[in-house]
C-alpha angles and dihedrals in degrees: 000000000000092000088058093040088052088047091051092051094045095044087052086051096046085052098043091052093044088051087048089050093050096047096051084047097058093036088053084047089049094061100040088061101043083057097049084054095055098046088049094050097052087043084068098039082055093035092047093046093043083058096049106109125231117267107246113260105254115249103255088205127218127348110239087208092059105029115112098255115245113269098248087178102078123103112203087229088077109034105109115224118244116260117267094011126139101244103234128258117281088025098078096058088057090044094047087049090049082046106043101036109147092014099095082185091057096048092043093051090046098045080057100048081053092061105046091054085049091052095040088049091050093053103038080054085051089052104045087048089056094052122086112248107215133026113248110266127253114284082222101043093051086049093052094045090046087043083050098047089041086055094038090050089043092247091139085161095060094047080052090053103045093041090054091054092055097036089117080061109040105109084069091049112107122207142143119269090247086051087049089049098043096047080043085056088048105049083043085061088049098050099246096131104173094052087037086057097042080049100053086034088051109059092028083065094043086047088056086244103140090157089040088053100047082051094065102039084059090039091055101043087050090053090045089057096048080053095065090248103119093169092058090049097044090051096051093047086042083057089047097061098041098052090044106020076171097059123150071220104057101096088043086055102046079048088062106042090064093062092050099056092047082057090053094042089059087047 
């Protein structure tokens, strides 16, 4: 009896210890891939910014000190209009007196013609001031210049805004792979863990990051368990293995699953 009693205390102990050493071992890989993450993540901020390229210098225009100075000497009398030029408009009415003096038919037709490009300039101005003068922007790419400035100005909150009211749209939203990671940062702050996860995938895969992209689906769903939100973790490793049914990360995942559903079996 002694004996049994001595095997069930040492079997308790054996399990209690392995428990202790897998948990330490998924803690430790825990960290180590929350600090690959990180390094990867800074590697495409300096490597995005090293990219970027210079703004052009702007044209200082011309040097006063070297410029030709203005003829002051002209009189407008004697200029002599360009060929084939339309004379402007007011100084046809002076050349056709010059021209038709003497001829009151002459001036009359040209007083007339006066009027009529007069009347034809004041309208075509009217006009011009009546149309719009730009088309409306693009919804998206209004979306994607406000997402940029909230991250830049450190607003997370508000890219996570603006990104949740076009998520019916966001396969047509363009944006840089460090844009994609750090909205991804932000709606993981906010506990939206799907579109956390589509963000961070997203611009893992336009980076050309498979590996990068399968981490933090595993990395999200992970955080969404530890939410207490064992759907949203189930779905994500599900993804997972459908997307890369050849994952480093497959066996990890099933492991967890089952936790998760254990999770989701006790309500």
């Amino acid at each position: 009896m002694k004996i049994a009693m001595a095997l069930v205390v040492l079997a308790v102990f054996a399990g209690a210890i392995a428990w202790v050493v897998i948990s330490l071992r998924k803690f430790q890989a825990r960290k180590a891939f929350e600090r690959e993450r990180e390094a990867n993540f800074m590697a495409e901020i300096l490597k995005a910014k090293a990219a970027r390229p210079a703004a052009p210098a702007a044209n200082p225009g011309p040097d006063p000190a070297t410029s030709p100075p203005l003829k002051s000497d002209a009189s407008p009398a004697t200029a002599a209009p360009a060929a084939g030029s339309p004379p402007a408009a007011g100084g046809s009415t002076i050349a056709g007196l010059s021209a038709s003096a003497g001829n009151p038919t002459a001036a009359t037709a040209t007083a007339a013609a006066d009027a009529a490009v007069a009347a034809h300039t004041g309208s075509a101005a009217h006009a011009g001031a009546a149309s719009p003068a730009t088309k409306p922007a693009d919804p998206l790419a209004e979306v994607a210049e406000t997402i940029k400035s909230a991250l830049a100005a450190g607003r997370g909150t508000d890219a996570a805004k603006a990104f949740l009211g076009i998520v019916a749209q966001r396969t047509r939203l363009t944006l840089e792979p460090p844009v994609w990671e750090g909205l991804g940062r932000a709606l993981l702050a906010q506990g939206a863990f799907l579109e956390s996860a589509w963000a961070l995938h997203a611009g893992a895969v336009i980076a050309g990051d498979l590996a990068g992209a399968q981490k933090r689906l595993v990395e999200v769903a992970a955080r969404a368990g530890d939410a207490g939100q064992p759907q949203n973790a189930l779905k994500l490793y599900a993804t997972l293995l459908a997307k890369y049914p050849q994952s480093q990360y497959a066996d990890f995942v099933r492991a967890n699953m089952k936790q998760e559903e254990r999770k989701l079996a006790k309500g």
